[in-house]
C-alpha positions in Angstrom: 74.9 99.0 71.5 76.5 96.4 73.7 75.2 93.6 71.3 77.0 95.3 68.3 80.3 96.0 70.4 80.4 91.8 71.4 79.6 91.1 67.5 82.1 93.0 66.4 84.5 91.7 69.2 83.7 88.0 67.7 83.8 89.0 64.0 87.3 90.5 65.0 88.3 87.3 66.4 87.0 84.7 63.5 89.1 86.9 61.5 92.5 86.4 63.7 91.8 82.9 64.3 91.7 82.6 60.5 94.6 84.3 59.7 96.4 82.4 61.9 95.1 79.0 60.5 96.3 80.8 56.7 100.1 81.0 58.4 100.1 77.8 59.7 99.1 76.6 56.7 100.9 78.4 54.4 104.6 77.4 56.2 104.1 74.2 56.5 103.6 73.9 52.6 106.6 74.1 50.3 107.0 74.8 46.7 108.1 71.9 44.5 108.1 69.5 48.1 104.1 70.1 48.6 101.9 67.7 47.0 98.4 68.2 45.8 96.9 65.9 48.7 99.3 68.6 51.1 97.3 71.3 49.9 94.3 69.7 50.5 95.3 68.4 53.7 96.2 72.2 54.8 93.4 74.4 53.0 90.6 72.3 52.4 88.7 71.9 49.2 89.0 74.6 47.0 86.1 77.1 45.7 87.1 76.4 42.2 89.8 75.0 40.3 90.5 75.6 36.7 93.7 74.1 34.3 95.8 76.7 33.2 99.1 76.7 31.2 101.3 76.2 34.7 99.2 73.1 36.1 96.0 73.1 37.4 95.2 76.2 40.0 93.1 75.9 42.8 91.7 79.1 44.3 90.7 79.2 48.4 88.7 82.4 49.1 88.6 84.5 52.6 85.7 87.0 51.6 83.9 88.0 52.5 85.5 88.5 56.0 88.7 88.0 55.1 91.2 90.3 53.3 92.9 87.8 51.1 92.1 85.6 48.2 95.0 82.3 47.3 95.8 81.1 44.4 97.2 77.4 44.4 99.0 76.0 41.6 99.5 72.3 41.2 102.2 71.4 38.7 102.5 68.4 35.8 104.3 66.9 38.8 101.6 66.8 41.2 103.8 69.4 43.0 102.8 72.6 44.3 104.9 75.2 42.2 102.9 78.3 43.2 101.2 79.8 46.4 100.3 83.3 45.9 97.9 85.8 47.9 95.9 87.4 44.8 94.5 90.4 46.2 96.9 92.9 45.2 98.1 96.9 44.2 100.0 94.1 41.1 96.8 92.6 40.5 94.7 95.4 40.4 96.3 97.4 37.9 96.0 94.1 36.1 92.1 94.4 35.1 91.6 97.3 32.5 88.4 98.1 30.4 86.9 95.5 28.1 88.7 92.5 30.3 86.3 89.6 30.9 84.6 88.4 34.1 86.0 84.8 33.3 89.2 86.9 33.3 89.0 88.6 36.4 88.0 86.0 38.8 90.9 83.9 37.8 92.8 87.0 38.4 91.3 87.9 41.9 89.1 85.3 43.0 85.5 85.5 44.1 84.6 88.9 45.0 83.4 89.7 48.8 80.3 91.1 47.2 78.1 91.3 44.1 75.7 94.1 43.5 73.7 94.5 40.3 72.3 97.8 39.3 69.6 96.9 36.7 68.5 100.4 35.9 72.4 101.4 35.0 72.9 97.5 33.5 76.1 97.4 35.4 77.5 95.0 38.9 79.8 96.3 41.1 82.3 93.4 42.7 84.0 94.2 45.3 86.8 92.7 47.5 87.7 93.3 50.4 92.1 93.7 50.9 94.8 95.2 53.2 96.9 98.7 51.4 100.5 97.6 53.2 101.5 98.1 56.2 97.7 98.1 57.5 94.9 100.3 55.7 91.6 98.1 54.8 90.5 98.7 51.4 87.7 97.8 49.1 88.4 96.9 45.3 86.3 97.9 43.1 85.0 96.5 39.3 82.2 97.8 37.7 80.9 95.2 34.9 78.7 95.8 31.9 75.6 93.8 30.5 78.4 91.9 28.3 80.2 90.9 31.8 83.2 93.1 30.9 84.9 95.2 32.6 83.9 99.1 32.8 86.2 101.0 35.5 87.9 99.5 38.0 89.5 101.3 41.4 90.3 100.9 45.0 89.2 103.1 48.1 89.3 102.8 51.8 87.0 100.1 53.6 84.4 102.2 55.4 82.8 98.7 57.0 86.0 99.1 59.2 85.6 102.3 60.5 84.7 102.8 64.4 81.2 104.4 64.5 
């Protein structure tokens, strides 16, 4: 019991500590003024990066500990015109039936978790975000054989819960 209590105590703190590194980082980078190397410099490499119509957008994940997913977009310029935190009640009502899995994880980002259910021929992702001011939460998409979207929905984060 003590043993869980001190892992949960240092899970707690990671989690803080990386927040904190996230502000940091995320004030000291400004849009149009940051450069590509500033991003880098600040977050790291990124978990993916894929060209879209704005510029080239680099995604940085926190799951599966974290509660937030970025989404980095590095204009024509070499200028950073976008910095957005993806894991969203906006986002969310973004992914509807039929949407692709290509779709959604430029949407949301890597999910905290992947389960398949091969009997069903479905896999839940899930990812792990903060309902402002404060309620943890756990979103929710069910995928299909095709890797389309089936249902999708949010509901409170019961790994956060006090035993």
């Amino acid at each position: 019991m003590a043993c869980e209590k001190w892992g949960k105590a240092l899970v707690l703190s990671l989690l803080l500590a990386l927040a904190a590194c996230d502000n940091q980082a995320i004030r000291e980078l400004e849009e149009g003024v940051a450069t590509e190397a500033d991003v880098r410099a600040r977050f790291g490499t990124p978990e993916n990066v894929w060209d879209s119509p704005a510029g080239r957008v680099f995604e940085y994940n926190r799951q599966p500990q974290g509660q937030k997913n970025y989404m980095i977009t590095i204009g024509a310029d070499g200028r950073m015109s976008a910095l957005r935190q993806v894991l969203t009640p906006q986002n969310f009502a973004k992914v509807q039936p039929g949407m692709a899995m290509e779709e959604l994880r430029k949407l949301l980002g890597k999910p905290a978790k992947v389960t398949p259910y091969a009997l069903k021929r479905e896999t839940e992702w899930e990812w792990r975000w903060v309902q402002p001011p404060n309620a943890p939460m756990v979103f929710t998409a069910v995928l299909n054989d095709d890797q389309r979207v089936l249902r999708s929905g949010s509901s409170p984060d019961r790994a956060t819960e006090a035993p």
